[in-house]
C-alpha positions as CSV (number, residue, x, y, z in Angstrom):
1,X,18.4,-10.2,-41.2
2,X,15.0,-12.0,-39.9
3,X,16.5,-11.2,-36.1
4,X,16.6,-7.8,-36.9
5,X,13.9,-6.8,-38.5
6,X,11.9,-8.7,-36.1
7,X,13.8,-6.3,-33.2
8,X,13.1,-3.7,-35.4
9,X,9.0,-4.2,-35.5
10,X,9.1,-4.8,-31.8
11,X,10.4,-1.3,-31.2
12,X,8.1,0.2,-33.7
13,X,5.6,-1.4,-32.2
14,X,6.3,0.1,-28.4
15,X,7.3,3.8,-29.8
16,X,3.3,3.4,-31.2
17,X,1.6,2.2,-28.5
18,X,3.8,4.6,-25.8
19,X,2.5,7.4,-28.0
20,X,-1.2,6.2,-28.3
21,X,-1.4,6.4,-24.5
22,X,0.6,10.0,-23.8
23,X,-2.1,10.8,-26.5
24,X,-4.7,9.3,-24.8
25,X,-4.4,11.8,-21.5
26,X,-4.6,8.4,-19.9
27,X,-3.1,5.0,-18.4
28,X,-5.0,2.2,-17.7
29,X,-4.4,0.7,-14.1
30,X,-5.3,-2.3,-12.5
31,X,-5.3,-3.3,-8.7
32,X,-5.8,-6.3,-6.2
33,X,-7.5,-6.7,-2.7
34,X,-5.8,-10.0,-2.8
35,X,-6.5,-13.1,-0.4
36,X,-3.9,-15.1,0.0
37,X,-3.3,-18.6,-0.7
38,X,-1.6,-20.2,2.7
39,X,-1.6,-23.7,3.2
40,X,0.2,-25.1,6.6
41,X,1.1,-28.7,5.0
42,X,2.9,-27.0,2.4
43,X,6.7,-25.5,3.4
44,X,7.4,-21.9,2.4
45,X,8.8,-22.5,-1.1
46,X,5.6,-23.8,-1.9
47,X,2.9,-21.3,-0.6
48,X,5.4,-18.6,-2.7
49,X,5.1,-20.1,-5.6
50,X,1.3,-20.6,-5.5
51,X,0.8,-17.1,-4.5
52,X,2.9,-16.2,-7.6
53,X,1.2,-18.9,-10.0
54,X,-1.8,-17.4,-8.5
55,X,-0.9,-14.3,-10.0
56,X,-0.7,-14.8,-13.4
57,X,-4.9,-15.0,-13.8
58,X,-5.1,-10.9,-12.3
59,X,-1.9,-10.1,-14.7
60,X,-3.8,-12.3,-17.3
61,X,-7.0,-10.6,-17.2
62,X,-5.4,-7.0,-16.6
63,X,-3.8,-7.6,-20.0
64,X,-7.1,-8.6,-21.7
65,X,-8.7,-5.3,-20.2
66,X,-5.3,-3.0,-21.8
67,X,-3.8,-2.1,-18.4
68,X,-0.2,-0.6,-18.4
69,X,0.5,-1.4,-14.6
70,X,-0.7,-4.1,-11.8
71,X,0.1,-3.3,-8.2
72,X,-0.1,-6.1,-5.7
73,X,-1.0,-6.1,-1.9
74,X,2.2,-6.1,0.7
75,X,3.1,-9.5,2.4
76,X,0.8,-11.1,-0.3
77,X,3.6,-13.7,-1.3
78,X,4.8,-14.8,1.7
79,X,1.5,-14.8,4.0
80,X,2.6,-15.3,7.7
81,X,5.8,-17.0,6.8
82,X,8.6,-14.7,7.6
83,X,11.6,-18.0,6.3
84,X,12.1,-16.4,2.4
85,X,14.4,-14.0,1.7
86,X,15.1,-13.0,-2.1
87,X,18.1,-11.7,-3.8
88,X,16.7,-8.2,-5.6
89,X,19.1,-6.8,-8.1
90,X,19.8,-3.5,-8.0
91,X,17.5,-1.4,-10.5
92,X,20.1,0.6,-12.0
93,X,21.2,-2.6,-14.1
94,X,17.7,-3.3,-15.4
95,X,18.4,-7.0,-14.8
96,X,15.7,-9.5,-16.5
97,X,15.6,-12.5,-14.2
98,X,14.2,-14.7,-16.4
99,X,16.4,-17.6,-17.1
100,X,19.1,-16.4,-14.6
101,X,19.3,-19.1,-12.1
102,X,21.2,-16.6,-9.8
103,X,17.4,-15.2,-8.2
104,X,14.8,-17.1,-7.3
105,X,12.3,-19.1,-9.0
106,X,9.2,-16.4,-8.3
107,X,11.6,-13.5,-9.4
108,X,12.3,-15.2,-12.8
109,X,8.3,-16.5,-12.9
110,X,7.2,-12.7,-11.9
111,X,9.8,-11.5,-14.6
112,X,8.5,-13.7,-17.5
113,X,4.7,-12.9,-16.3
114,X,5.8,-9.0,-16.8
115,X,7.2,-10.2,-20.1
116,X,4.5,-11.9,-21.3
117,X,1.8,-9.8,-21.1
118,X,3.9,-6.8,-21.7
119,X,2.8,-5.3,-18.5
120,X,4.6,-3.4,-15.3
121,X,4.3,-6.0,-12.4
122,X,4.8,-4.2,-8.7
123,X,5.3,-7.0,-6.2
124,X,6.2,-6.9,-2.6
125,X,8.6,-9.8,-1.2
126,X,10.9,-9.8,1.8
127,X,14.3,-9.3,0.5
128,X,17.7,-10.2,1.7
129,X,20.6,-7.8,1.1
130,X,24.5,-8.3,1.8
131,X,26.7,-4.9,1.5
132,X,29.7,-5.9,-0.8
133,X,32.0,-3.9,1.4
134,X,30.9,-5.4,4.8
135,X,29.5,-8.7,4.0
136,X,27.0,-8.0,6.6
137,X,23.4,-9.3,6.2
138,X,20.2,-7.3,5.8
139,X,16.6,-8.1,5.4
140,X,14.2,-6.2,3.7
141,X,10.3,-5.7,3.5
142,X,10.4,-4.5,-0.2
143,X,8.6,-3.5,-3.2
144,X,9.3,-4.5,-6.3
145,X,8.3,-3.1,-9.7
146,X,9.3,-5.3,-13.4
147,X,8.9,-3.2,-16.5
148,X,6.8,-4.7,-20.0
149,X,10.7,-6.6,-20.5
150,X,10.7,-8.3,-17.2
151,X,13.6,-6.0,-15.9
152,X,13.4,-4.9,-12.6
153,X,13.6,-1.2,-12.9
154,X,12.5,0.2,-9.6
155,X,12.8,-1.1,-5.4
156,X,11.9,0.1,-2.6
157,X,12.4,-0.8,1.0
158,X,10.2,0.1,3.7
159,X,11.1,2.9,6.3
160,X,8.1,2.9,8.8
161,X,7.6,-0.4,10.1
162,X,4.7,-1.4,12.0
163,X,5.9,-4.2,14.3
164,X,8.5,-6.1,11.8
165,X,11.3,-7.9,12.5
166,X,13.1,-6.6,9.8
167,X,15.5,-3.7,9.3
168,X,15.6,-0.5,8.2
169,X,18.0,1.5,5.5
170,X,19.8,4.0,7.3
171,X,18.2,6.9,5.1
172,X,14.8,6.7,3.7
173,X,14.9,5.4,0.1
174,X,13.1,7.9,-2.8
175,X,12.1,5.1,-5.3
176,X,10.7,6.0,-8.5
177,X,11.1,5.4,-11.8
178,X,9.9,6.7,-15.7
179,X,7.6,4.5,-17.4
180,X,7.1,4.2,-21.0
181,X,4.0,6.5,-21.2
182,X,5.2,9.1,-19.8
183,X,4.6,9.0,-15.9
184,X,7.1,9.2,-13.2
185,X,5.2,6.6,-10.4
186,X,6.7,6.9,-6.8
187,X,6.1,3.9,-4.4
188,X,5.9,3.2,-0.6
189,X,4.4,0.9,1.6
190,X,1.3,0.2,4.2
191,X,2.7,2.6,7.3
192,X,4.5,5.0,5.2
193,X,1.5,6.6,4.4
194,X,1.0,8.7,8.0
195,X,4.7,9.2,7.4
196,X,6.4,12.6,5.4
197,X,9.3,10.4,4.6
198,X,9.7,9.0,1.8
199,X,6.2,10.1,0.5
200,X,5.8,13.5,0.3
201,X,9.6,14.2,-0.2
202,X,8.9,12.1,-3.2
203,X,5.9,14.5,-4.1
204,X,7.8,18.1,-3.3
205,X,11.4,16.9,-4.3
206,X,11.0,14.5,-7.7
207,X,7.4,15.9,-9.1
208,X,5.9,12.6,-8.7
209,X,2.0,12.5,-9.4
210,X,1.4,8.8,-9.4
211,X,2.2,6.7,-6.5
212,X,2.0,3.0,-6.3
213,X,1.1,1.7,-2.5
214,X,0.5,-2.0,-1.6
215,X,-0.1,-2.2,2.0
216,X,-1.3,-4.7,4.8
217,X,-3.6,-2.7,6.7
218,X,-5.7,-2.7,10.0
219,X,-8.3,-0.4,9.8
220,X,-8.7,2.0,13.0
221,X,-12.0,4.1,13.2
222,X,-12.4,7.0,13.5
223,X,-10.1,8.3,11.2
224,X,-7.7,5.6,9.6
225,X,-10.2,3.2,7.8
226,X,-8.0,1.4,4.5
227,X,-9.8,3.4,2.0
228,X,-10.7,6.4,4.4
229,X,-6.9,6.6,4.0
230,X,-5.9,6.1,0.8
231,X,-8.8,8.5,-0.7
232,X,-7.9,11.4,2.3
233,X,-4.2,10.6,1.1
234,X,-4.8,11.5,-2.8
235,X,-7.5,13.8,-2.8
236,X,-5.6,15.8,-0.2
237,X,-2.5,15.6,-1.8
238,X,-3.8,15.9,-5.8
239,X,-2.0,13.0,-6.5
240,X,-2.8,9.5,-8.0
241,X,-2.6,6.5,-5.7
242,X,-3.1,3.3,-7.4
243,X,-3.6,1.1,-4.1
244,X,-3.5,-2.4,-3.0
245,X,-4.9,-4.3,0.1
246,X,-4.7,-7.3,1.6
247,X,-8.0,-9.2,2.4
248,X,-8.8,-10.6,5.8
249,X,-11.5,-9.8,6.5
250,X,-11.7,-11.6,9.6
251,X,-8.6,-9.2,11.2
252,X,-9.8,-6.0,9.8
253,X,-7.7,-5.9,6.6
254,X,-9.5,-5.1,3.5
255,X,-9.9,-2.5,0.7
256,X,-7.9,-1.0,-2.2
257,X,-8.5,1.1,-5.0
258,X,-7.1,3.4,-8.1
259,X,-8.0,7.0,-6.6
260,X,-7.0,9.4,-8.8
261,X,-6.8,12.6,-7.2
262,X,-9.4,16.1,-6.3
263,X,-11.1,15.8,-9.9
264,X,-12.1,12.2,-11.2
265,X,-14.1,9.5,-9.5
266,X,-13.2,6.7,-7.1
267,X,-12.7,3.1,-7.9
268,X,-12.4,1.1,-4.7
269,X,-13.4,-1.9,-2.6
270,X,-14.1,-2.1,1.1
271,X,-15.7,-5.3,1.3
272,X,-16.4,-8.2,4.1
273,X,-16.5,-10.2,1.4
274,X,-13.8,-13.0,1.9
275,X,-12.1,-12.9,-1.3
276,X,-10.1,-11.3,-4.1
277,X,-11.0,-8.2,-6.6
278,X,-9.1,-7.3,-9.2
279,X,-10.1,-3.6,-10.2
280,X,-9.0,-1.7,-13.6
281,X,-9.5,1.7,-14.7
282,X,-8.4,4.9,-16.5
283,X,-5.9,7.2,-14.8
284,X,-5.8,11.1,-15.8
285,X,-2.3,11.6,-17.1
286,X,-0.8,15.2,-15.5
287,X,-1.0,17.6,-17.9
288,X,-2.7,15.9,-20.8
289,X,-6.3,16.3,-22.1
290,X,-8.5,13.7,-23.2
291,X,-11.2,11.9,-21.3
292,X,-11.2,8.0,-20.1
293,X,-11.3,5.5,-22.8
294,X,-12.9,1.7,-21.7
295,X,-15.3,2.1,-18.2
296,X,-14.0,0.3,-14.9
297,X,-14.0,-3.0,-14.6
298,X,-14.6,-4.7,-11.1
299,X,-14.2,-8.6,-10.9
300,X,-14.4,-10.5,-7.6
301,X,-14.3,-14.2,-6.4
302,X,-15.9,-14.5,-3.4
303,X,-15.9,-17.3,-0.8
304,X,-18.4,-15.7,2.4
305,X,-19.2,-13.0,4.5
306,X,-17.0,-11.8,7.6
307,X,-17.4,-9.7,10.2
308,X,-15.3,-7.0,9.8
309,X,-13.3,-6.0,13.1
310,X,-12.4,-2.2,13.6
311,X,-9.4,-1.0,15.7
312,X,-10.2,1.7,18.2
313,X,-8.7,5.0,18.0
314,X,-5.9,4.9,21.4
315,X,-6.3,8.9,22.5
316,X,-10.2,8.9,21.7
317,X,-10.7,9.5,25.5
318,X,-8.2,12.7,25.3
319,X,-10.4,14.4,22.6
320,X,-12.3,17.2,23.1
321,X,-15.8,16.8,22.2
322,X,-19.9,18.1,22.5
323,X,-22.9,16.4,21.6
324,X,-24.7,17.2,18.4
325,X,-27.9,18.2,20.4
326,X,-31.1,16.8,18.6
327,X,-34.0,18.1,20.0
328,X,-37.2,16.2,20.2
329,X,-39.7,18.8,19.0
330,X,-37.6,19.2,15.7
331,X,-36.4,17.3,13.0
332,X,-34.2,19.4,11.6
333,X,-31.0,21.8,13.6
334,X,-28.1,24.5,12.5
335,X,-25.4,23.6,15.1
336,X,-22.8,26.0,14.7
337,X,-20.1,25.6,17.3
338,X,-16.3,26.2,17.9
339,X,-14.4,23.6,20.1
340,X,-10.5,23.9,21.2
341,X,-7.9,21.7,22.7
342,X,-4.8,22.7,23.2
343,X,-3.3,25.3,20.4
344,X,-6.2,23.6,18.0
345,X,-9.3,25.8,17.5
346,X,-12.6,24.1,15.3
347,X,-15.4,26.0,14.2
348,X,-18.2,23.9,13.0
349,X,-20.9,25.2,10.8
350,X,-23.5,22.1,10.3
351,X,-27.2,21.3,8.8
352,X,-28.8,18.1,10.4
353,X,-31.9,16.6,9.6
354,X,-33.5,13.6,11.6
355,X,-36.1,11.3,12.0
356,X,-38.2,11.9,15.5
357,X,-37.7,9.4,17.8
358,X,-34.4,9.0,17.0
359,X,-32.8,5.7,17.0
360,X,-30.2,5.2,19.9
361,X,-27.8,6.7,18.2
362,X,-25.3,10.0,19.2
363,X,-22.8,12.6,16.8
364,X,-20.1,14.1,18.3
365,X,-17.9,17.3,17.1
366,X,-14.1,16.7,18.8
367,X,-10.8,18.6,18.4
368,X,-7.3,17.0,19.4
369,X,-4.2,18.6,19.5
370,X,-1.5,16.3,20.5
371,X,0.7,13.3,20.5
372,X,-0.3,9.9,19.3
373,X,0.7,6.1,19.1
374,X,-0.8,4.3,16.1
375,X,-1.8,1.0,17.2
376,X,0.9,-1.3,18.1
377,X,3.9,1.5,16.8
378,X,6.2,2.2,19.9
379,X,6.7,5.7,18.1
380,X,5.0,8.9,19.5
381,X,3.6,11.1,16.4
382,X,1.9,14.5,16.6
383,X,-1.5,14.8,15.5
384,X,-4.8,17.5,14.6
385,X,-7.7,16.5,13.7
386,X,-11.2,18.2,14.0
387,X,-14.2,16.0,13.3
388,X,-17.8,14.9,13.3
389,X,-18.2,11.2,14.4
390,X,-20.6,8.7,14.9
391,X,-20.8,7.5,18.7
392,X,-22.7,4.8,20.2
393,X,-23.6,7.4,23.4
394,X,-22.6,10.7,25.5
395,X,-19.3,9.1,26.7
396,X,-16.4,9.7,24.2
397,X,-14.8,6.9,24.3
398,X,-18.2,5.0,22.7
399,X,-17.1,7.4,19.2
400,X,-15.1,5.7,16.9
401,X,-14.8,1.8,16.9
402,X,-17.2,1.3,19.7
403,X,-19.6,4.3,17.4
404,X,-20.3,0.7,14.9
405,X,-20.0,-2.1,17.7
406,X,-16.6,-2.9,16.9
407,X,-17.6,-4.0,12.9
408,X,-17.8,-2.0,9.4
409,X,-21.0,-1.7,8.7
410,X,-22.8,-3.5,5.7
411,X,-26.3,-2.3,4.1
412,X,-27.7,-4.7,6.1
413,X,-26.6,-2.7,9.2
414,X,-29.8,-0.7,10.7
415,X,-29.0,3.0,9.1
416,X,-29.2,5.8,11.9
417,X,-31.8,8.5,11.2
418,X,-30.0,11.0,11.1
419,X,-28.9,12.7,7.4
420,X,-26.1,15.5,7.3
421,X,-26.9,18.1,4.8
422,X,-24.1,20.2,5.2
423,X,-21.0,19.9,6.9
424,X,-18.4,22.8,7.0
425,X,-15.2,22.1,9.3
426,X,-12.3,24.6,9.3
427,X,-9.4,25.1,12.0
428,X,-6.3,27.2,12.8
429,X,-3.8,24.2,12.0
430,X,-0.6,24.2,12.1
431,X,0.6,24.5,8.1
432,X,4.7,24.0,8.3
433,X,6.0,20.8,8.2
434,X,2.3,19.3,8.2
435,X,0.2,17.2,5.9
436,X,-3.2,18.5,6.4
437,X,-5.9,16.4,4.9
438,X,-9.8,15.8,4.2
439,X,-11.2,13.0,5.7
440,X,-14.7,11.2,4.9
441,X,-16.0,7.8,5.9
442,X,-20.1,7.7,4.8
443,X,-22.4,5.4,6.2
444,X,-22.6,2.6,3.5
445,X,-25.5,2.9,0.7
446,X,-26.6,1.0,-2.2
447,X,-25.7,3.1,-5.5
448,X,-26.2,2.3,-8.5
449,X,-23.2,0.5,-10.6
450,X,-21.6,1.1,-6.5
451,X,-17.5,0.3,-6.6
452,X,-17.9,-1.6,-3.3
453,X,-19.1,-4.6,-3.0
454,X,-20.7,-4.3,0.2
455,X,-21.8,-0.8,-0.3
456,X,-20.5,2.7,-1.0
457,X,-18.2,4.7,2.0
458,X,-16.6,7.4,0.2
459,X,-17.9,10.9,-1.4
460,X,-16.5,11.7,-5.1
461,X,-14.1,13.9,-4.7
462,X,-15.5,16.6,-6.6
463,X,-18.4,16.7,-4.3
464,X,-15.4,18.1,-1.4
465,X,-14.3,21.8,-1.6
466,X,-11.3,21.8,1.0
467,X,-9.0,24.5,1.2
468,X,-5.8,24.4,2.2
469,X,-3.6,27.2,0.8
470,X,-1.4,29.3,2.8
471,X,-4.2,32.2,2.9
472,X,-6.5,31.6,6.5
473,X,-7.1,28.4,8.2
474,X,-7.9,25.1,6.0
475,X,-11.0,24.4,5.8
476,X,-13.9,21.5,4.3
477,X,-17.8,21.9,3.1
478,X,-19.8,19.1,1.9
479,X,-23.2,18.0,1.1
480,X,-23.1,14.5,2.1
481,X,-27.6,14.3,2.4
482,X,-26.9,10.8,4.3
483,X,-25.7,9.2,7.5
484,X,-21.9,9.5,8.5
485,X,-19.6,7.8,10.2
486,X,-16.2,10.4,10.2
487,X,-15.9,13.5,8.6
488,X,-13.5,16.0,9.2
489,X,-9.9,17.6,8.7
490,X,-7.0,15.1,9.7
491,X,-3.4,16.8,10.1
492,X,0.3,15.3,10.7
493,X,2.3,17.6,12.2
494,X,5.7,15.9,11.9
495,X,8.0,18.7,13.2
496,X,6.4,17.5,16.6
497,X,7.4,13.7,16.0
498,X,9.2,11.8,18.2
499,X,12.9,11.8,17.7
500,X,13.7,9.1,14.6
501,X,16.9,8.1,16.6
502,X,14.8,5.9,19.1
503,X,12.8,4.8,16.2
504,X,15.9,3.2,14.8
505,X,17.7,1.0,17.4
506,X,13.7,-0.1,18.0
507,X,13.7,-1.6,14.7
508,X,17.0,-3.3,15.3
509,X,16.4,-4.6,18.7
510,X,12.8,-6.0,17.3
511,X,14.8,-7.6,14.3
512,X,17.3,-9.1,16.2
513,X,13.8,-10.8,18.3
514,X,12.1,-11.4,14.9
515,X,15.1,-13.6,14.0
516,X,14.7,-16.0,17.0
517,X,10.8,-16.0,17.2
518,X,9.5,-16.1,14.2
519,X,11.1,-19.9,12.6
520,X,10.0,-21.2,16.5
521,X,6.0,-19.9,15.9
522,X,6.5,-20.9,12.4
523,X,7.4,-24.4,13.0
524,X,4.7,-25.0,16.2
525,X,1.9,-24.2,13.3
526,X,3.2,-26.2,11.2
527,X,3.3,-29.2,13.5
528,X,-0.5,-28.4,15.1
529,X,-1.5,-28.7,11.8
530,X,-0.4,-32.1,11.3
């Protein structure tokens, strides 16, 4: 009788809370731009489970500050050992690992974390899988998502590598799954992002409005910056992208955040902070009332400063482009311009204002229409883009990476004198089959109660008016009243993308060389460490 009615309070006690949320109009997210723990005198196993002992302070604390969900960075288990591969049970059974000595240890330790703070967990692990009717062996970079039980109620394997050694599903996966307060949350990871499958299939097909991403990434001026991304991504979109990072500094990976779509503020970090940051807010529930309840929350542990390396856009030297002339007599110009290349025509409409001698220091408008390799991905991707970007002179190839000196600026960077007062962008872009997006990287600044730690990038969302419907071209106006580094439209056109076919028997042929290399380079830096 005491076993039942104890059951019995526990369920009363989820149908209230689940009910005081949908009520709310909100869920309460947290996120973290996590460095991880690698140690080369300890074997595999035993970085894993620090990493995931590690973890219980952010799921800890998320609890404390009433968060629903906790989204972790990709590869943030397993570092740069590529040895563990974990046995993921399929979500449909809403297996609890804990106590199950079939999985791992970290899968039944993630499990009773999830369970004991009554929170969803998404992880991401590398995952072996073995088809039932073949027997054959498959490996997996994967995200996984435990529910306020500990069951695993949602995976999802990764489609668009970037340079893996591990395989592929034959057909993108559509992962999602229903929480208990009402929101359907979609996942994918890192690459997937520039990508329509599985992520906008997930957005047209299964009405997801909440997305959980952890990624890995490098970030790429001028364009494809970490959060230049993620906000472009969900504001574009109207979606809500609860995002987490890797930090290292030192290779150009950094920033996360809970962006939650065109009509609320942004909660991020970009930071060259060496560190972690664990970040909790309010998400707007789709179609519920009701504003935020607690305020963000921002906590990091630091350790030093880092430069902050930039990749360089590849095609920069293929773009179209014109100086932003700023006459010497002046301090103040209406450029108004329209620039073409290829099919892609840009009218620019912009109001300048600038200190008199100007620093060394040059803007750009440029217009691409055409293919494009993003970074080390063999695959060749369509692209349009029309832009205003910082350069370092006349030549275009000094725009972009080269526009900063090859590092994200801090706000101890000296700040060009020149201040955009208006920017209005708009362009005939090709609208089937494309995901046509804004796209905003500030020069940093010091605001008040700022959301990044080593200043603020981004515009609030409601600040940006961009258009995209099918009626005339898409187009963007903003007031920005400070220095820029990128604005402008960014567009995938993925009816133009290389045929996927290729794509495929890449990823098997770099699997099958992942297999040999990686245990060698793995076991030299263990040894060199000795």
């Amino acid at each position: 009788m005491a076993t039942k009615l104890s059951v019995l309070l526990q369920i009363t006690a989820c149908i209230v809370y689940t009910t005081a949320v949908e009520n709310a109009g909100h869920y309460r997210a947290a996120v973290v731009d996590y460095h991880i723990l690698e140690d080369y005198n300890l074997s595999p196993q035993e970085n894993l489970m620090a990493n995931v002992h590690n973890f219980e302070q952010y799921i800890k604390r998320a609890n404390e500050e009433s968060a629903d969900i906790i989204v972790f960075p990709e590869g943030a288990l397993r570092g740069t050992d590529n040895l563990i591969f974990l046995t993921v049970p399929d979500p449909a059974q809403k297996v609890i690992p804990v106590g199950n000595q079939i999985y791992d240890e970290s899968i039944q330790t993630l499990s009773l974390y999830a369970k004991n703070y009554s929170i969803y967990v998404a992880v991401n692990l590398h995952e072996r899988y073995t088809d039932p009717n073949t027997t054959k062996s498959f490996k997996y970079n994967t995200n996984v998502v435990f529910n306020r039980e500990g069951a695993i109620v949602a995976r999802y394997r990764k489609f668009n590598l970037y340079g893996e050694g591990v395989n592929i599903t034959d057909n993108p996966e559509h992962s999602f799954f229903d929480s208990d307060f009402g929101v359907r949350f979609g996942q994918f990871i890192c690459f997937d992002i520039l990508f329509k499958e599985p992520t906008l299939v997930l957005i047209n097909k299964y009405n997801v409005t909440d997305f959980i991403f952890s990624s890995h990434w490098f970030s790429e001026l001028p364009f494809l910056t970490s959060v230049q991304r993620q906000w472009s991504w969900a504001v574009g979109n109207d979606v809500n992208l609860i995002s987490a990072g890797v930090n290292n500094v030192t290779s150009g990976s950094s920033g996360s955040g809970i962006f939650r779509g065109k009509n609320s503020n942004n909660l991020y970090t970009l930071s060259t902070m060496t560190g972690s940051t664990l970040l909790i807010g309010d998400v707007p529930i789709r179609g519920k009332t009701g504003g935020f309840g607690k305020p963000d929350v921002k906590v990091g542990d630091y350790t030093k400063e880092e430069k902050y390396p930039l990749l360089q856009q590849n095609e920069m030297s293929k773009f179209a482009h014109d100086d932003i002339a700023l006459p010497t007599d002046r301090t103040s110009v209406v450029f108004k311009k329209d620039l073409c290349h290829n099919h892609l025509c840009c009218t620019f409409d912009l109001s300048v204002q600038y200190v008199n001698p100007t620093p060394a220091v040059q803007y750009k408008i440029v217009a691409y229409d055409g293919d494009i390799q993003f970074g080390i991905d063999p695959r060749v991707n369509m692209l349009q883009t029309c832009g205003v970007v910082l350069c370092l002179n006349h030549s275009v190839s000094s725009c972009g990476s080269a526009g900063v000196n090859g590092f994200l600026p801090t706000l101890d960077t000296p700040v060009p004198n020149v201040t955009f007062t208006s920017i209005n962008i708009s362009g005939n872009f090709v609208k089937k089959d494309a995901n046509i997006l804004p796209n905003v990287l500030l020069w940093p600044i010091n605001v008040g109660n700022s959301s990044a730690s080593s200043g603020e990038f981004l515009i609030e969302p409601k600040e940006v008016e961009f258009n995209n419907n099918n009626n005339g071209n898409p187009i963007m106006i903003l007031h920005p009243n400070r220095p820029i580094i990128t604005v402008g439209i960014h567009s995938r056109i993925f009816s133009r993308d290389q045929d996927s076919s290729a794509y495929t028997t890449n990823v098997s042929m770099l699997a099958m060389l992942f297999s040999v290399l990686v245990p060698a380079i793995v076991a030299y830096l263990r040894i060199s460490q000795l």
